[in-house]
N, C-alpha and C positions, 0 to 999 in steps of 0.2 A: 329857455334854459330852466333846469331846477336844481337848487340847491335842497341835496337829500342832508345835508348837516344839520337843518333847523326844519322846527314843526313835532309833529307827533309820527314816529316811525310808523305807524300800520296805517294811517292814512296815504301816508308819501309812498309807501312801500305798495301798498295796492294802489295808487291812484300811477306811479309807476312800472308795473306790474299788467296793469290790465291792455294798456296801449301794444307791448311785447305779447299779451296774450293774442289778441286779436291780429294782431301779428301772423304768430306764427300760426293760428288758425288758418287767417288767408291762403299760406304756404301752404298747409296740410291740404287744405280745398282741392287746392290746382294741384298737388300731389294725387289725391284722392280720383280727380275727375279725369287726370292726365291717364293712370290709371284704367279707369272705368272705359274711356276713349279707345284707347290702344286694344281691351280686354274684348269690346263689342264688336267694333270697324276692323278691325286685323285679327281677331282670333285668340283662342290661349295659346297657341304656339307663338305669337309676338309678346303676349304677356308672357309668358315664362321665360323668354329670351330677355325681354328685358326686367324679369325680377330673378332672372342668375346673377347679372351684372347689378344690381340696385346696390349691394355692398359695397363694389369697387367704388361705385360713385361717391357714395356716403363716407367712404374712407376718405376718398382727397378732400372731397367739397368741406366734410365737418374739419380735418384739419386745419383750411386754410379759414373754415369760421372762426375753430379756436384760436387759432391766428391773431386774425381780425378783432377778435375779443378781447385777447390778453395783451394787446398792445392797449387797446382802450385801457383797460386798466389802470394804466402809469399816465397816462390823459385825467383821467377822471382822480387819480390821487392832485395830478398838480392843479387841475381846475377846484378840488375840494381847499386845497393850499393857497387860492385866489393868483397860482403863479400863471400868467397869462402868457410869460413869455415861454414860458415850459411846454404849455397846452397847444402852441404852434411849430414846436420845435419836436415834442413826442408825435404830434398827427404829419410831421411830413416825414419823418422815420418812418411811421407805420408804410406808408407811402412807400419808399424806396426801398425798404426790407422784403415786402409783401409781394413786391414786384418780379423783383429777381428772385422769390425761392418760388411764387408761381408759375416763373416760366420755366424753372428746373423741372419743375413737378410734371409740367406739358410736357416739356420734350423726354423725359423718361417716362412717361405713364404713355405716350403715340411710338417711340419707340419700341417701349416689350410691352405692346398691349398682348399680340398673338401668345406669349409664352406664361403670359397670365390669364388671359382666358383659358389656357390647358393648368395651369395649378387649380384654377377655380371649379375642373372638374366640370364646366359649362359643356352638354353633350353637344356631340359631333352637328348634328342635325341642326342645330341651334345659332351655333357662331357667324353662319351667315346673315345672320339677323343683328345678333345680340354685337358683332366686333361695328358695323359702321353706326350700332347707337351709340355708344360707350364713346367710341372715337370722339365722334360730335362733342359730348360732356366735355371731355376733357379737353380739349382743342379751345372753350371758351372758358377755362378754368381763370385766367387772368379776371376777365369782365366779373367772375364772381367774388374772386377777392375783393374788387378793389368797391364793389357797392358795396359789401361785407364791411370792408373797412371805415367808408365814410359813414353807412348807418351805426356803425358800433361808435363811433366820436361824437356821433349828435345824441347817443343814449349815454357817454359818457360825461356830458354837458345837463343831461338831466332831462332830455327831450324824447320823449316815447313817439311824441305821435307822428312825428315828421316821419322817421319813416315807415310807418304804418300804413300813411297817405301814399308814398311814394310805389309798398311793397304791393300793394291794394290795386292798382295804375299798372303793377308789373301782374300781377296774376291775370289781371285781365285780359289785358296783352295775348302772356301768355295761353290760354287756353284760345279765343280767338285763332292765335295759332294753330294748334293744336286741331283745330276745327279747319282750319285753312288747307293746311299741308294737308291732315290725313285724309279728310273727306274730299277735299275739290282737289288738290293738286295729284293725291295718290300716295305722297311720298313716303306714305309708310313710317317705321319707328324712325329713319332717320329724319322725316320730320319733324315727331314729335321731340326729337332732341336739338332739332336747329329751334323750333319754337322758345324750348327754354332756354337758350342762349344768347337769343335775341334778345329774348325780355329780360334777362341779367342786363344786358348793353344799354340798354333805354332803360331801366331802373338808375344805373350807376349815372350816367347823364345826365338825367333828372333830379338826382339828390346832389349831384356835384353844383350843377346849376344854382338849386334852392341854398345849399352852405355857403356860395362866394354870395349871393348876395343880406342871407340872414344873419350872418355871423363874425363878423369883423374877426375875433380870435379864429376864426377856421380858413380867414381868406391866408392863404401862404404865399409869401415873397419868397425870391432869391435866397436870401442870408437866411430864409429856416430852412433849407435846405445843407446850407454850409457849416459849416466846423462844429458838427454834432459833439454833443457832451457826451464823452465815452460812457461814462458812469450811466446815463440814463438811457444808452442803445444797449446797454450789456442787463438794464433791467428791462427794457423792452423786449428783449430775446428770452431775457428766460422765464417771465412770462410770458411770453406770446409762442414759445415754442412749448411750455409745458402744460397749455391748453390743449395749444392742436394735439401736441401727442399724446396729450391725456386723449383725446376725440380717437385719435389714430389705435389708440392701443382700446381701447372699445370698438371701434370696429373693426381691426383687425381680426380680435375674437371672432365676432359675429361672420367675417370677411371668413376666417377658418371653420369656422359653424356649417358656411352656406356650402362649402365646399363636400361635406359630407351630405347634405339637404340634396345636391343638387347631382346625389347617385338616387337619390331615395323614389325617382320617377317624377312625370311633368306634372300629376296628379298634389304630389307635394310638393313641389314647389310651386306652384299658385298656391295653394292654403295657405303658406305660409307667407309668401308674396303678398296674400292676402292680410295675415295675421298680422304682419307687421306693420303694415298701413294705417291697420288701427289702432296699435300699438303707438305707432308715434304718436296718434291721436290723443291718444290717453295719456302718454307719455309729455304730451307738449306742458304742461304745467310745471311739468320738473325744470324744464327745461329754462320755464319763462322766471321761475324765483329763482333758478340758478343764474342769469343772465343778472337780476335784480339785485343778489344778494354782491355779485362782482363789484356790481356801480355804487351800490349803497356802502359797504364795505370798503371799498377804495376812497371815495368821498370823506366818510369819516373817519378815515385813517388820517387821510390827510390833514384834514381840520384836528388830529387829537380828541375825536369822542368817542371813544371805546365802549363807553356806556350803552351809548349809544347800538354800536354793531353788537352787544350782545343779546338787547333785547330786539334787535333786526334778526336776525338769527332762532330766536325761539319760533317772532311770529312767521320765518319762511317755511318753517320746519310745519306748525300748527298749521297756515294753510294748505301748503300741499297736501298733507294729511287729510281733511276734509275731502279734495278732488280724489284723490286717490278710495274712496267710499265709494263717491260716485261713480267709478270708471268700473268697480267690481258689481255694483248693480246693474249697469249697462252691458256689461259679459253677459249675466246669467239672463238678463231678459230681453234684450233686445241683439243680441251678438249672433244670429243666424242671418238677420237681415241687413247687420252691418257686412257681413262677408256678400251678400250676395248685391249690396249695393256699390260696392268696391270693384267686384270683380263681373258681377253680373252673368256670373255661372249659377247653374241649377246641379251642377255635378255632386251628389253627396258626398263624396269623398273629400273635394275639396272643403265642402262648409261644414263638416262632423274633425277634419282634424284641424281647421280655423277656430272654433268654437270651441274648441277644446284648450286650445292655447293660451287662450283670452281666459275661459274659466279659472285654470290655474294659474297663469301667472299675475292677474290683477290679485288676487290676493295676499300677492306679499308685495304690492308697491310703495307699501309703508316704509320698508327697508329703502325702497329706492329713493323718496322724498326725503329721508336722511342725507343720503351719501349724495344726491345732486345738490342739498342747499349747501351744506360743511363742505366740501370742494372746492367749491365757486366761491363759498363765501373767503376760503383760506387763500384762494388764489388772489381775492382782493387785499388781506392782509399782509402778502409776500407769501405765502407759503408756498412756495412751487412745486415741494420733493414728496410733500405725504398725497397731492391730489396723482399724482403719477402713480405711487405705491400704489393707490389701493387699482387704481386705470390699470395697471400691471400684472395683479392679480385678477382681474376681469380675463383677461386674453390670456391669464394662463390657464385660469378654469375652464375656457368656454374649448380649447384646446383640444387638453385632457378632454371634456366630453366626447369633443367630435371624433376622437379618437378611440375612446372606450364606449362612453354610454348608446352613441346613437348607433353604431354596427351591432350593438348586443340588441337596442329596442324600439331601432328604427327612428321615428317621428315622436315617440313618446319621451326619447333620451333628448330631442331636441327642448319637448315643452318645459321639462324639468332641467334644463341647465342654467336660465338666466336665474332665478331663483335662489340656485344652490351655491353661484357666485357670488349675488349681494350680500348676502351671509358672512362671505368670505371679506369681502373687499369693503364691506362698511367698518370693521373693525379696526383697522387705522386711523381713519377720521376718526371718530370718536373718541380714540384714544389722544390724538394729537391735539385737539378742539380744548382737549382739558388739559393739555401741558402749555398751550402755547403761551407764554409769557404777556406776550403783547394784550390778551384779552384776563387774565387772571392776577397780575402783581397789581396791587392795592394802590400803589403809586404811578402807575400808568396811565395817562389820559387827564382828560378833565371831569373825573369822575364826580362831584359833586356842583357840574353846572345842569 
């Protein structure tokens, strides 16, 4: 466990911070090689089947991350509160909330899968491939909440690396897999999707196992299960719903984005299949000081250090910003061979409009390292409504593109939309960051410990 309430914030903050990195580097790995697997052994017509559908995926699974996230939240404020009996009583809610809307999500997402690969514009030729992967994903959608949910309460506890250990054990797994099904057994993409599903199953396992026996406040009896505290299910919900659909309404966008990508020929859709793989790459930093700024944030709400969260807050902002330097020198110099290591095409169409993507949009990810940290970090303060706004304005911009810019200029309307949206969508936060009361009245907190 770590208490983020004492110490020196940019220590705790990156010493916090780096275990989620590595984290989700892991993830991106088996992303990346899962990928490269599918692209070599089955062909781009298996990769392009399954980078039409990569959205739809990215839509449930980040939801029920956000999920998973934003109930930790109200975890990590009552363990910041040292309320131990809260901290068992918020993690078995996570529990039985997370349950029942994941298996809503299965059986409507197996249900109108067919009528949703035809919105997604996914070609004809394609769906015999792309409907039995997607299927798989979704069918083991439970198994991902529910590791989601136990790894989010042992980083709400102040524990980075447990499941780092645990996701570490799960990639490996997983690709194994991946090498299993697709080479020796044959079974094609729908292998590689039973792969990652498997290893969801045996991840969540695993860390269930390690929390009944590491963690006293995480083992749950009967009675935390019982006569929940309305007051703190109804603040579990609405953070935990206004993350995922903070997630949901970003990928949606993107989900409406691919839809017009994926008239543009199989040509573009691997580039960008491609482009986005290393996007999240580059991308994964935001991600990892937004996950940090949640817990840090919620922790010293609880304890009353405001002071605190605000100078957590400048240094999540300061470092992203550094990565974000990096990620555009890695476009312009080495981003032909990250396209070709991903996808392992020689095709120049693919790695001229990948490289392209990367060239211009790493350069405005300063915008983005704003609006991931003030987000996250507002979602740890309570603020549920403005991280949505600005999520809301994302999916309506990307919309509007798919709908105007990319039929006037093709793959080029694609490159220039995420860009033209954080512009849009960072300007809430910002604005709100400096009204919220909780971080600015003079009398709030324990400002002069």
């Amino acid at each position: 466990m770590k208490d983020l309430t004492k110490g020196k914030p940019s220590t705790l903050i990156l010493a916090f911070a780096l275990p989620i990195f590595l984290g989700n580097l892991l993830q991106l790995t088996y992303s990346v090689t899962d990928t490269r697997i599918v692209g070599s052994f089955l062909g781009e017509d298996a990769l392009a089947a399954v980078g039409a559908t990569t959205t739809l995926s990215n839509l449930i699974i980040g939801f029920l991350l956000g999920l998973a996230n934003g109930f930790a939240i109200i975890t990590a404020q009552r363990f910041g509160a040292k309320d131990i009996r809260g901290v068992k009583k918020s993690f078995a809610a996570s529990l039985v909330l997370g349950t029942v809307i994941s298996v809503v999500l299965t059986v409507l997402g197996l249900v109108f899968l067919q009528p949703i690969l035809r919105f997604l514009n996914v070609p004809e030729h394609l769906i015999p491939v792309a409907g039995p992967y997607i299927f798989i994903i979704i069918a083991g959608l439970l198994a991902t909440f529910l590791y989601d949910a136990c790894a989010a309460a042992l980083r709400a506890l102040g524990d980075t690396v447990t499941p780092l250990v645990i996701l570490a054990v799960s990639v490996a797994l997983n690709i194994a897999g991946d090498l299993l099904f697709v080479l020796v057994l044959k079974a094609g993409v729908r292998g590689a999707a039973a792969a990652t599903v498997l290893a969801q199953i045996l991840a969540f396992v695993i860390c269930w196992i390690y929390m009944l026996r590491r963690y006293e406040m995480l083992r749950l009896a009967q009675e935390d299960f019982r006569d929940a505290d309305t007051a703190m299910v109804k603040n579990m919900l609405g953070s935990g719903l206004s993350m995922g659909f903070m997630s949901s309404l970003v990928n949606i966008g993107s989900l409406t984005l691919q839809t017009a990508i994926n008239k543009l020929g199989q040509d573009i859709i691997v580039a960008h299949t491609a482009a986005r793989k290393i996007s999240e790459i580059f991308m994964t930093m935001f991600s990892v000081f937004g996950q940090t700024m949640a817990t840090y944030c919620g922790q010293n709400l609880g304890a009353g250090r405001i002071d605190r969260v605000k100078k957590g807050i400048r240094l999540g902002i300061f470092y992203t910003c550094i990565w974000c330097t990096l990620s555009a020198v890695a476009s312009y110099t080495i981003g032909r061979w990250l396209v070709y290591l991903v996808t392992g095409s020689t095709n120049e169409v693919v790695i001229l409009n990948a490289t392209n993507y990367l060239k211009f949009d790493t350069l405005f990810y300063y915008v983005t390292a704003v609006i991931c940290v003030l987000r996250n970090a507002m979602q740890g303060l309570g603020d549920h409504i403005t991280p949505l706004i600005s999520s809301s304005l994302e999916m309506v911009g990307k919309i509007v593109i798919a709908a105007t810019l990319v039929p006037m200029l093709g793959y080029t309307g694609v490159i220039v939309a995420e860009p033209l949206v954080w512009f849009i969508m960072v300007i809430p936060l910002v604005v709100q960051i400096f009204r919220m009361p909780v971080l600015w009245e003079e009398n709030m907190g324990n400002q002069g410990k």
